[in-house]
DRENPA-3360 file (N, C-alpha, C; in nm, 2 decimals, always signed):
BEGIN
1 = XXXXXXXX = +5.01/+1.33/+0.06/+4.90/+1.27/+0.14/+4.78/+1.37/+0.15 ~ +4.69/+1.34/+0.24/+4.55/+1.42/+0.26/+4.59/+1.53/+0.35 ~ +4.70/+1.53/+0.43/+4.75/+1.69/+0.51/+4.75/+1.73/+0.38 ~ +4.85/+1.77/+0.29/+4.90/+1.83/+0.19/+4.80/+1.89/+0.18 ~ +4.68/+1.79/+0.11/+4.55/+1.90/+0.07/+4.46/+1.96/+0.16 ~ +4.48/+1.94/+0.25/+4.36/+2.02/+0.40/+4.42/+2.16/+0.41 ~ +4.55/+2.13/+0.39/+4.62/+2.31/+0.42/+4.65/+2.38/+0.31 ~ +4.56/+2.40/+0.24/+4.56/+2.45/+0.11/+4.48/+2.49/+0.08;
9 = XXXXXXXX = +4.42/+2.65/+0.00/+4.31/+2.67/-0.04/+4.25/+2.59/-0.12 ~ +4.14/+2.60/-0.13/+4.06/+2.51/-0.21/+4.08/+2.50/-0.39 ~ +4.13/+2.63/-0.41/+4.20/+2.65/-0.56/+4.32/+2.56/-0.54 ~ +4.41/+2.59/-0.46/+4.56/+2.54/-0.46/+4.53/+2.36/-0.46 ~ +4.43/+2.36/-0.38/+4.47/+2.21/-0.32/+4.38/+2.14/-0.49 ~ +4.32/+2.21/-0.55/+4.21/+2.17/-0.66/+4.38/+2.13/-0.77 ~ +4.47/+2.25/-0.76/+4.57/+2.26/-0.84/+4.67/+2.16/-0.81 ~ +4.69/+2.11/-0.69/+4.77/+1.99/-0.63/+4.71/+1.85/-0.64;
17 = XXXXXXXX = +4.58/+1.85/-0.67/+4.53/+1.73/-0.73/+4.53/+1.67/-0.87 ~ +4.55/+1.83/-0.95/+4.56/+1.81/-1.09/+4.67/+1.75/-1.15 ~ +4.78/+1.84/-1.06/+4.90/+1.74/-1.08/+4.95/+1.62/-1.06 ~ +4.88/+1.56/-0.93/+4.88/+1.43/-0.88/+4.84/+1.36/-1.02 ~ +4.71/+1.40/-1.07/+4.69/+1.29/-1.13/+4.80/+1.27/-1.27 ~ +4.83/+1.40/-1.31/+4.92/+1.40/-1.39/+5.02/+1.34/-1.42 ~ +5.12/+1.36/-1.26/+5.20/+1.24/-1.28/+5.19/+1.11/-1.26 ~ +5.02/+1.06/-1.27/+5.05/+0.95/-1.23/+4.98/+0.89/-1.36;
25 = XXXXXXXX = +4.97/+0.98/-1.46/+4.91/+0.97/-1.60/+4.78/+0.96/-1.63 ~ +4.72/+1.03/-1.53/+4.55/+0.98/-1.53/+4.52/+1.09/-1.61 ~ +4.39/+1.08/-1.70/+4.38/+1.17/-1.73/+4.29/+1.27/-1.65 ~ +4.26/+1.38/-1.71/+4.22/+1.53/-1.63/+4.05/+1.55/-1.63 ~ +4.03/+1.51/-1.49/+3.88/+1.47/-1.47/+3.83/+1.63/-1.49 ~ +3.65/+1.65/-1.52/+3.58/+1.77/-1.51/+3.61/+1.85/-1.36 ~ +3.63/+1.98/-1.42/+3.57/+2.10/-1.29/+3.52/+2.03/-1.16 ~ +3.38/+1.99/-1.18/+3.30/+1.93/-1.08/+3.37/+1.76/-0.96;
33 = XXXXXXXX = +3.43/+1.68/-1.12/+3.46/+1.55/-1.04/+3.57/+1.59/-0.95 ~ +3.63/+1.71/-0.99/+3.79/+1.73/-0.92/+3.76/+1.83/-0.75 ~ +3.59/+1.89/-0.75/+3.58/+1.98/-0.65/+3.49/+1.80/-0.57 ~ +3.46/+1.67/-0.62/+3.42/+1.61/-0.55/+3.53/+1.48/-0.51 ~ +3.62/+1.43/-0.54/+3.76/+1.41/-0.54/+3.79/+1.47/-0.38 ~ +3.82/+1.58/-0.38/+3.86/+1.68/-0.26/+3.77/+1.71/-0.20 ~ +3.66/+1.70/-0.19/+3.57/+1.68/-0.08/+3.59/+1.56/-0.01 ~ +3.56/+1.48/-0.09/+3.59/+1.33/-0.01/+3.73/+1.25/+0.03;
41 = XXXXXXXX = +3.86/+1.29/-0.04/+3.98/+1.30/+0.02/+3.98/+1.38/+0.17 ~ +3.94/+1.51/+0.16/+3.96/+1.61/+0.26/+3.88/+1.57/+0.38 ~ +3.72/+1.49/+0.39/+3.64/+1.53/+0.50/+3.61/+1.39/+0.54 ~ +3.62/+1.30/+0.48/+3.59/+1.19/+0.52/+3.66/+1.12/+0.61 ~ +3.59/+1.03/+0.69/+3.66/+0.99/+0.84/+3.79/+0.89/+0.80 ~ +3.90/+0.91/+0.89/+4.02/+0.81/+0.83/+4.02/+0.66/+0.82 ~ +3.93/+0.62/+0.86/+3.83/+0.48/+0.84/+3.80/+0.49/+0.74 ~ +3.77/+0.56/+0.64/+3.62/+0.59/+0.57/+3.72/+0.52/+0.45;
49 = XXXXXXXX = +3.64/+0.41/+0.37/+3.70/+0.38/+0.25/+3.64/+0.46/+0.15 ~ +3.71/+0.59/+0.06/+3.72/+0.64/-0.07/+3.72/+0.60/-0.13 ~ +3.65/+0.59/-0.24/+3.70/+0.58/-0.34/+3.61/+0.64/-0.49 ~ +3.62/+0.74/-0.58/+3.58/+0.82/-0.67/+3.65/+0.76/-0.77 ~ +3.52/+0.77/-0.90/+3.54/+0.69/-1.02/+3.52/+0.80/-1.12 ~ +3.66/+0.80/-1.21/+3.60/+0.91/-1.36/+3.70/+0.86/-1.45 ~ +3.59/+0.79/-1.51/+3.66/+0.76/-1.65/+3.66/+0.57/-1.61 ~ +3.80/+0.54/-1.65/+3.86/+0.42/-1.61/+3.95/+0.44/-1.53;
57 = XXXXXXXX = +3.93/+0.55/-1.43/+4.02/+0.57/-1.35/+3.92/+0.55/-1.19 ~ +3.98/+0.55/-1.09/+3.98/+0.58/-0.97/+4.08/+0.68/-0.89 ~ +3.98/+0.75/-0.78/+4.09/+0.81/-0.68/+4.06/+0.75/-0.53 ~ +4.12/+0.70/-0.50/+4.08/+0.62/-0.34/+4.20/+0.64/-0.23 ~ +4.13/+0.67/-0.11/+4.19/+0.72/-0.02/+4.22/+0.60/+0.08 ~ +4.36/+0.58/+0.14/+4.37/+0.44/+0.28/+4.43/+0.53/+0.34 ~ +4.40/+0.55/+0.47/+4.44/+0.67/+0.57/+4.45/+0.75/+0.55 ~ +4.58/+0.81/+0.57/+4.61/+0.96/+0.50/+4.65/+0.96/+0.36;
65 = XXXXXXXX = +4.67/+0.86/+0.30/+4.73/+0.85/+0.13/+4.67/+0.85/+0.07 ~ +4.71/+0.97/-0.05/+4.66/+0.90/-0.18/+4.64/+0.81/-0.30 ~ +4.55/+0.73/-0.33/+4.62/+0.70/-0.48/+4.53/+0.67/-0.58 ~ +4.60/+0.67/-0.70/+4.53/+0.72/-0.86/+4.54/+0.55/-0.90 ~ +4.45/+0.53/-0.97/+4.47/+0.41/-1.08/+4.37/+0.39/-1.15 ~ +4.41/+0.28/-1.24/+4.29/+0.23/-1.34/+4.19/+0.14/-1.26 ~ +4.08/+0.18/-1.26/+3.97/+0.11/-1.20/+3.98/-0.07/-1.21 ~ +3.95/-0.11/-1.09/+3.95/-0.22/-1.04/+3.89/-0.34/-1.15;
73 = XXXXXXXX = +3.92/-0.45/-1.22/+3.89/-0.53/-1.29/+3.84/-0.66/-1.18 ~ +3.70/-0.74/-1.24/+3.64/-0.82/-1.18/+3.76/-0.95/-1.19 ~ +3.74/-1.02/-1.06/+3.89/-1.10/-1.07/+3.74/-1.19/-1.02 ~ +3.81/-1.36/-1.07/+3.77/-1.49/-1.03/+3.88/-1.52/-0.91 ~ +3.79/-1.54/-0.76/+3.83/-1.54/-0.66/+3.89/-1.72/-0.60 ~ +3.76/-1.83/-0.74/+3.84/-1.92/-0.74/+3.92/-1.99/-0.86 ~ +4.02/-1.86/-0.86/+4.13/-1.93/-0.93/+4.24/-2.01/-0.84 ~ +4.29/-2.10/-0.89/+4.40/-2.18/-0.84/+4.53/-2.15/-0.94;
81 = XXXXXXXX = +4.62/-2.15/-0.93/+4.74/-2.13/-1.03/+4.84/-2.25/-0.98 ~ +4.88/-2.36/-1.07/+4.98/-2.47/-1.01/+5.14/-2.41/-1.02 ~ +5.23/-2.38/-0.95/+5.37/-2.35/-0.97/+5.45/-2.48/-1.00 ~ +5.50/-2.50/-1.11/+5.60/-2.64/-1.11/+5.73/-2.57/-1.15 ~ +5.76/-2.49/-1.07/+5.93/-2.43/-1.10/+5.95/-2.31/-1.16 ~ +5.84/-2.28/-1.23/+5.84/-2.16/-1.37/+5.89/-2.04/-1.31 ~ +5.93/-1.93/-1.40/+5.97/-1.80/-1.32/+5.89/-1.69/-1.28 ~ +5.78/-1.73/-1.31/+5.68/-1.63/-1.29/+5.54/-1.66/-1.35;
89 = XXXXXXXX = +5.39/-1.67/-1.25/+5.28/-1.66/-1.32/+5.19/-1.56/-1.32 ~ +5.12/-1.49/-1.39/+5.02/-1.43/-1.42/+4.91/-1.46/-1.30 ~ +4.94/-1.33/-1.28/+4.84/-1.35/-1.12/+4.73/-1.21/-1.14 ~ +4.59/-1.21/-1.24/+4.50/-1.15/-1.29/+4.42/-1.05/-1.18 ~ +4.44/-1.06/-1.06/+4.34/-1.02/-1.00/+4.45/-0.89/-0.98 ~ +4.57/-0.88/-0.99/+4.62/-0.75/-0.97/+4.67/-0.71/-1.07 ~ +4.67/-0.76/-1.17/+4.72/-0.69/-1.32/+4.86/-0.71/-1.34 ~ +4.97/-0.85/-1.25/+5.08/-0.83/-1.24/+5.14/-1.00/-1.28;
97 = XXXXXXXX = +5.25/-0.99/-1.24/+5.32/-1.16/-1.18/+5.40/-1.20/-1.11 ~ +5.32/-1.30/-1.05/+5.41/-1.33/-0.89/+5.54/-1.43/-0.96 ~ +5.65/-1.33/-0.90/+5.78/-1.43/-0.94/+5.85/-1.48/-0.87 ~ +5.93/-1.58/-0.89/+5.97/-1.65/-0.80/+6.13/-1.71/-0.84 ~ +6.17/-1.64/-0.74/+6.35/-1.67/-0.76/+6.43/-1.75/-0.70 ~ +6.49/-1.82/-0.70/+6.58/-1.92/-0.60/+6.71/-1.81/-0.55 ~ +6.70/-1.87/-0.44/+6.80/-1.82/-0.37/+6.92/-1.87/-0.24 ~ +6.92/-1.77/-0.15/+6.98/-1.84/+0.01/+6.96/-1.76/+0.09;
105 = XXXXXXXX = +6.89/-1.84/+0.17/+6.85/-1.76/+0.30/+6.75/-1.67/+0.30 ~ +6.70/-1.65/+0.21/+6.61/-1.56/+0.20/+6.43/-1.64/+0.16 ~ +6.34/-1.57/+0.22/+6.22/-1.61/+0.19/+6.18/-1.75/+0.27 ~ +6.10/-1.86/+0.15/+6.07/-1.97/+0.20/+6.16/-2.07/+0.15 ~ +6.21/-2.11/+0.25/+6.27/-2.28/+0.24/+6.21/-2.35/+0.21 ~ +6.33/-2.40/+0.04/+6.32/-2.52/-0.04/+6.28/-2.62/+0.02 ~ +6.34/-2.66/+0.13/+6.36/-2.86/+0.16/+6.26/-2.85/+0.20 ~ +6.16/-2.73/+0.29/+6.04/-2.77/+0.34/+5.91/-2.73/+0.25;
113 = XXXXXXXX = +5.92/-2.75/+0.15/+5.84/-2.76/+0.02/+5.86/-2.89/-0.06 ~ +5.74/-3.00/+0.05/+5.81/-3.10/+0.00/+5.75/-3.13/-0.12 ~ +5.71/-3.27/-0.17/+5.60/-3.28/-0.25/+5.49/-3.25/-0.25 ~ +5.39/-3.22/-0.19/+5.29/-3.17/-0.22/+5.30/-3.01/-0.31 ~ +5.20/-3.04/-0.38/+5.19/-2.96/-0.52/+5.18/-2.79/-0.48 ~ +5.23/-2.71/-0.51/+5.28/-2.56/-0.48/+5.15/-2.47/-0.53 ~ +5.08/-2.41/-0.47/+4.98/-2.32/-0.57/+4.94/-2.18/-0.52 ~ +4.88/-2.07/-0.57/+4.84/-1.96/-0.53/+4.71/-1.95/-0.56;
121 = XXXXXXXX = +4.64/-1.88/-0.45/+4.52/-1.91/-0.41/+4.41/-1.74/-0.40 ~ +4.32/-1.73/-0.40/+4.31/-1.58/-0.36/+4.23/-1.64/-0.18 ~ +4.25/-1.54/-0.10/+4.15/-1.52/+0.00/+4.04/-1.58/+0.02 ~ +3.97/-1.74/+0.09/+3.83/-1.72/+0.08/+3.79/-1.73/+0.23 ~ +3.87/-1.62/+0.34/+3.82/-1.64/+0.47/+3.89/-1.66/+0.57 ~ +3.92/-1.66/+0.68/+3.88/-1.71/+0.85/+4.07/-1.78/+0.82 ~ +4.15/-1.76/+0.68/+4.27/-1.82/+0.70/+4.34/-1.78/+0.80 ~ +4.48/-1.80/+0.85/+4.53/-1.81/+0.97/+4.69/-1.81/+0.95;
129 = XXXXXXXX = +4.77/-1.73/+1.00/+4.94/-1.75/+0.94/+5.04/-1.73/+1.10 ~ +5.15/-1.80/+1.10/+5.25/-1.83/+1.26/+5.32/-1.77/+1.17 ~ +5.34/-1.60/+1.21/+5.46/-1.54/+1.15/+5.60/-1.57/+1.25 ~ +5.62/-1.59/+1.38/+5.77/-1.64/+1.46/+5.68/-1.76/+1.52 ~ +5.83/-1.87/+1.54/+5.81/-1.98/+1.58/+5.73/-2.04/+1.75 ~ +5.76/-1.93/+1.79/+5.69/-1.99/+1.96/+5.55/-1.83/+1.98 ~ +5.47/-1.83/+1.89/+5.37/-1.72/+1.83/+5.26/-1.81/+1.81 ~ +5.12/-1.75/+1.84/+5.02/-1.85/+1.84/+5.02/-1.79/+1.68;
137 = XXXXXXXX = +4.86/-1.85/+1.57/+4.83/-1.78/+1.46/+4.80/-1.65/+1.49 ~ +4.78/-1.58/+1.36/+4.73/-1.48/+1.33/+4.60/-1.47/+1.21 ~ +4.49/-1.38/+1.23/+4.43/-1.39/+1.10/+4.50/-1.30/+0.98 ~ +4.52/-1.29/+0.87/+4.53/-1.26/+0.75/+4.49/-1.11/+0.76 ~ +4.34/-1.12/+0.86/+4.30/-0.96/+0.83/+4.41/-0.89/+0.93 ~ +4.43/-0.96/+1.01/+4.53/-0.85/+1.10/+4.62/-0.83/+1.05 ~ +4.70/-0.90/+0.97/+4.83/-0.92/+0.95/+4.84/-0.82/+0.84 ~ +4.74/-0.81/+0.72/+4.74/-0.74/+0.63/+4.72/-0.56/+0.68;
145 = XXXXXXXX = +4.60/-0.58/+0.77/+4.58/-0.46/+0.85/+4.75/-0.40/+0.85 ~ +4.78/-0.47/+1.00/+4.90/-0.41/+1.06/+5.00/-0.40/+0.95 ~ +5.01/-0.47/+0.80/+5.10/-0.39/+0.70/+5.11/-0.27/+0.59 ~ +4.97/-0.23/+0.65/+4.95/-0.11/+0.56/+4.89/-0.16/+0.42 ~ +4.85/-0.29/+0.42/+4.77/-0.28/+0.26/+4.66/-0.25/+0.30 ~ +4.61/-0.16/+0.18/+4.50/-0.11/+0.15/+4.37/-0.21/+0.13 ~ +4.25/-0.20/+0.14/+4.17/-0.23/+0.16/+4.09/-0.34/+0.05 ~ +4.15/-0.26/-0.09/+4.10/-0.26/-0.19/+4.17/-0.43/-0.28;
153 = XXXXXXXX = +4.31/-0.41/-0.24/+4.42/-0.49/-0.23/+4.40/-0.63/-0.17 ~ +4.35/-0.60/-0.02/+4.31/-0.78/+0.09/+4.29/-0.91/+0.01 ~ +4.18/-0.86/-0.11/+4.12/-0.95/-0.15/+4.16/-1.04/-0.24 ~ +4.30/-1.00/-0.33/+4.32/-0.93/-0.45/+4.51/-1.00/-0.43 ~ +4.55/-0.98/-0.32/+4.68/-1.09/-0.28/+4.70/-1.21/-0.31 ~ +4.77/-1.27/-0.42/+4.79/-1.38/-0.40/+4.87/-1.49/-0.25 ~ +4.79/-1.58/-0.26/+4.83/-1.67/-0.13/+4.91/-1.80/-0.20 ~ +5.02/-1.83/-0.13/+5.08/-1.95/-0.13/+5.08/-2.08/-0.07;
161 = XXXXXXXX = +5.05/-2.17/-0.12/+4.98/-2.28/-0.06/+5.09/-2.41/-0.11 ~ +5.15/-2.49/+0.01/+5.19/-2.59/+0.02/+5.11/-2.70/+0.01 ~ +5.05/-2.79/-0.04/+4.92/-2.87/-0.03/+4.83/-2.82/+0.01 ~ +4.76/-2.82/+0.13/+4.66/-2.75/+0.23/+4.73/-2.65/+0.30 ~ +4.81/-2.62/+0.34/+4.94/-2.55/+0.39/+4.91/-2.37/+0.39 ~ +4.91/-2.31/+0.42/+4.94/-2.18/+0.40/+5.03/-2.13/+0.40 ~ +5.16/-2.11/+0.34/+5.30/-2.07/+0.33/+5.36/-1.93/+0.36 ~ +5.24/-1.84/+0.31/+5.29/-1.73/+0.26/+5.15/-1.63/+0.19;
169 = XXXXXXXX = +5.14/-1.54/+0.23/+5.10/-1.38/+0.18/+5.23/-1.33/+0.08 ~ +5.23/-1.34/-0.04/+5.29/-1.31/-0.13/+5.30/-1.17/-0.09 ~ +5.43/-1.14/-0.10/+5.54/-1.01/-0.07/+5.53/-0.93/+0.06 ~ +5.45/-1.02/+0.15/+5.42/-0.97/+0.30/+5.47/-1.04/+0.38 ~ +5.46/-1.12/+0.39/+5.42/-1.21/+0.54/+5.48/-1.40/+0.48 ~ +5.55/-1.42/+0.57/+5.58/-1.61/+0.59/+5.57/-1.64/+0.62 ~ +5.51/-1.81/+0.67/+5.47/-1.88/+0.82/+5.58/-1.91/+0.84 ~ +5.57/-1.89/+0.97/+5.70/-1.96/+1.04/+5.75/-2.07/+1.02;
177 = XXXXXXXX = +5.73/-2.16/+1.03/+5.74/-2.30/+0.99/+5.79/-2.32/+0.81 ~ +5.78/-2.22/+0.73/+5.85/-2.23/+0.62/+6.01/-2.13/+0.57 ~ +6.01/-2.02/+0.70/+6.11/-1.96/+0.66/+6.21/-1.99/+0.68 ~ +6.31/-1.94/+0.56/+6.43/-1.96/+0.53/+6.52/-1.93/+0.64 ~ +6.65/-2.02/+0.66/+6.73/-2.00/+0.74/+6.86/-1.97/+0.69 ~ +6.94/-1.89/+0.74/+7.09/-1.81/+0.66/+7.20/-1.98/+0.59 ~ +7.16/-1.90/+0.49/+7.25/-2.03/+0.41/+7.16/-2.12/+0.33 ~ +7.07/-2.16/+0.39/+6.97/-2.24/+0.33/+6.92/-2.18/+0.18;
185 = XXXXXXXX = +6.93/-2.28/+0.07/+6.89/-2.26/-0.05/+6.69/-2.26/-0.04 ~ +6.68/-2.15/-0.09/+6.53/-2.06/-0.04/+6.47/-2.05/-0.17 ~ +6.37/-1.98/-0.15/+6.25/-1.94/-0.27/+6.17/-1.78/-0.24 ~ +6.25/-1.74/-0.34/+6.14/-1.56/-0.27/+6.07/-1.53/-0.38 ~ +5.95/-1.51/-0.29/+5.83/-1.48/-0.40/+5.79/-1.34/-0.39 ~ +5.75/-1.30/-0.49/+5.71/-1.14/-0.48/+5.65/-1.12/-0.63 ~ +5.57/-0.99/-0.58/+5.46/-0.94/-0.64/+5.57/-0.85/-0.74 ~ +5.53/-0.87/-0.90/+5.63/-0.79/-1.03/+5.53/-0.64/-1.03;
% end
C-alpha cells in the first residue's frame, strides 16, 4: 500500500515501485514518470482519485492501495446483454465474463426468476438495492462505496436485471427479495 511507500527514502520507495510494477508485468516507466507516480501515490489526499498514465498502462490509487493496469477502454454504457441459460457472457466494459453457475443455496434463487427475460445492464443512475428483508433500499453508490470498489470500477459493474427488477450487483451485493435460501436450487453469478 501507500504506508509502504511514505516510510521509505525516496530512492527505496522509487525502487519499491519499480518492482510493483514488475510483478504486475507493467512495463518500466522513465526516471521522471516514476518520481511523479510517487508523488501523487505519496501526497495526495485519501479522497483524492489518482490516477497516472505511461504508456498503456495506469497507476491509480483508492485509499491506501495500490494498483497497476492496462488503461481503461471506452465501454458503451448502453449495452444490454440477454442471459437465456448460457455459461458465461462477455461483459466488455471490464475486459472479463460474468458467469453463471447453477447451484444450492447459494446466490440468487431460481424459482424467483420467473419469466421475465434475465439481462445485465451497466449503471445509469439514482438505482436502488434491499440487501436484508425488513431493510429499507439502498443506493448502489453506498453500497459499492461501503465495499471497497474502487472508483474507476462503479461504472464499469455489471447489473442484473429481472425484467425491470434489479437483482443483483454482480459479485457484490443481492436484493433481498431474490436471495437464495439453504437448499434451494440457486444461480451464482460472478465476475471471471
Amino acid at each position: 500500500g501507500v504506508e509502504a511507500l511514505q516510510v521509505l527514502s525516496h530512492e527505496r520507495a522509487k525502487n519499491l515501485l519499480r518492482y510493483f510494477l514488475y510483478i504486475q508485468g507493467a512495463p518500466m516507466p522513465q526516471s521522471v514518470q516514476l518520481d511523479e507516480m510517487l508523488k501523487q501515490l505519496c501526497t495526495a489526499d485519501i479522497g483524492a482519485s489518482v490516477c497516472v498514465s505511461f504508456g498503456d498502462w495506469q497507476v491509480r490509487r483508492y485509499r491506501a492501495r495500490c494498483y497497476v493496469m492496462l488503461a481503461l477502454i471506452e465501454f458503451d454504457a448502453s449495452l444490454i446483454l440477454n442471459w437465456s441459460g448460457q455459461n458465461g457472457l462477455q461483459w466488455p466494459a471490464m475486459a472479463s465474463r460474468v458467469l453463471f453457475t447453477q447451484t444450492q443455496g447459494l446466490g440468487i434463487s431460481l424459482a424467483k426468476l420467473n419469466d421475465s427475460p434475465i439481462t445485465l445492464r451497466h449503471r445509469s443512475g439514482g438505482e436502488t438495492l434491499r440487501l436484508h428483508t425488513h431493510s429499507a433500499n439502498r443506493s448502489l453508490k453506498n453500497i459499492l462505496q461501503e465495499n471497497h470498489i474502487p472508483p474507476w470500477q462503479r461504472q464499469r459493474l455489471p447489473l442484473l436485471y429481472c425484467g425491470t427488477q434489479l437483482v443483483a450487483i454482480v459479485g457484490v451485493a443481492i436484493h433481498a427479495d431474490f436471495q437464495a435460501q439453504a437448499g434451494e436450487r440457486s444461480l451464482l453469478v460472478s465476475l471471471e
